[in-house]
N, C-alpha and C positions, 0 to 999 in steps of 0.2 A: 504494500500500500504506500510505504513510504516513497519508494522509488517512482510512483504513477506519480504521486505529488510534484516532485524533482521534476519529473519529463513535463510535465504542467505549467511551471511557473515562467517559464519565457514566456511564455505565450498570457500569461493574465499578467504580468508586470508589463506586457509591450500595449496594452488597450489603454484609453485615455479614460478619465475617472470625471465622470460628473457628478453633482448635488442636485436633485430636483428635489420638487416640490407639488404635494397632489393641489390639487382646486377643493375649493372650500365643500364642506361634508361628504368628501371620498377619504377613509379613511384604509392606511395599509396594514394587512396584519404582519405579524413576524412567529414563527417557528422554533422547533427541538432543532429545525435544519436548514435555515434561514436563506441563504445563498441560491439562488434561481439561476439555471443557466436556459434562458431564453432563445429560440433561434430564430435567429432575423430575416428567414427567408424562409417558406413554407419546403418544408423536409421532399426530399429527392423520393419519391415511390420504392426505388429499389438501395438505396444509397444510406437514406433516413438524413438525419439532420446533421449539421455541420459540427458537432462536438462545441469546444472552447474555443476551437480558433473562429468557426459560425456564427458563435453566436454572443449574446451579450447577458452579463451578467448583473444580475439586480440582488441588491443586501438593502431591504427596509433595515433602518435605524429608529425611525418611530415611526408613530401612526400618522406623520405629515411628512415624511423625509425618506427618502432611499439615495443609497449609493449606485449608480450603473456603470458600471464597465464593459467599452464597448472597442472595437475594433476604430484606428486612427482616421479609417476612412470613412467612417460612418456620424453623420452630422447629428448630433441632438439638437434642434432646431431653437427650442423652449427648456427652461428649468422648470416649467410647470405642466406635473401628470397628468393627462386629459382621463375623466373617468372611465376609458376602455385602456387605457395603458395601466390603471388602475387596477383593474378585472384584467388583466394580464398579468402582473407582478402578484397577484393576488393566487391567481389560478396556478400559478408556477409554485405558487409557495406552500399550497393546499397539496398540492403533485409530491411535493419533496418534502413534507413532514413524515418524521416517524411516528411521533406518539402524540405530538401536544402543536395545537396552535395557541398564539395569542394576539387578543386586539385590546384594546384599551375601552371599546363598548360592550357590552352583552347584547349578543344579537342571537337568534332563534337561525337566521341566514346563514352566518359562520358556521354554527355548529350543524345543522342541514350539508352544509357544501364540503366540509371534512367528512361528512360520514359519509358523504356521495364516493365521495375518492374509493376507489376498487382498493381490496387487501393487495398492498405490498408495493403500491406504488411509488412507499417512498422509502424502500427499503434497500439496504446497498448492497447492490449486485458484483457477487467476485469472479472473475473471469481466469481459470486456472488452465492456459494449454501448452502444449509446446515450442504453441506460435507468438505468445506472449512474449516480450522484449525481456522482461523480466526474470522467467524461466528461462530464456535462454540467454540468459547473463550467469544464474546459478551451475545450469550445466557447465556450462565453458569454463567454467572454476576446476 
């Protein structure tokens, strides 16, 4: 796991980091597993989505603020979340919890739209073959 991290980080320290901001009564929740990796272009049929280097990455900070990271070439127009980028950062974040959301309102919605999420969607998948980079680091030892 560690080594996946390592092969990872070029690639998230080269995206430029913005602070937005939602519009007045959209609020964003945050998570056991907060980090959303969003893809910026509707997933290839046979190929699926662009990983880390595709797509862009959203950290709420609170219920009015996230972090996005996104690739140099790709313009955030506005620091301010339009309520469907909202219900994006949102729906990614419901995708990627393990056990617990949090918002800062009690809403009857939130807790509906967690339990909507299928078992195991946001559970971490380990990928163990031969063809792994990583495994074949260990063999070659």
């Amino acid at each position: 796991a560690m080594q996946m991290e390592l092969d990872m980080y070029p690639y998230v320290v080269a995206k430029d980091i913005y602070l937005v901001e939602t519009s007045s009564g959209h609020n964003l929740i945050t998570s056991d597993n907060p980090v959303g990796v969003i893809p910026l272009k509707p997933p290839h049929p046979f190929y699926g989505g662009g990983g880390i280097v595709g797509s862009m990455l959203a950290l709420p900070i609170s219920p009015k603020r996230a972090l996005l990271l996104v690739n140099p070439d790709t313009i955030i127009p506005t620091n301010v979340m339009s309520p469907d980028n909202v219900s994006i950062v949102n729906g990614s974040t419901y995708f990627h919890a393990h056990r617990f959301v949090f918002s800062n309102v009690k809403s009857s919605a939130i807790q509906e739209k967690f339990n909507d999420t299928k078992a195991g969607d946001g559970e971490k998948v380990v990928v163990s073959s031969p063809f792994c980079r990583a495994a074949a680091r260990k063999k070659s030892k």
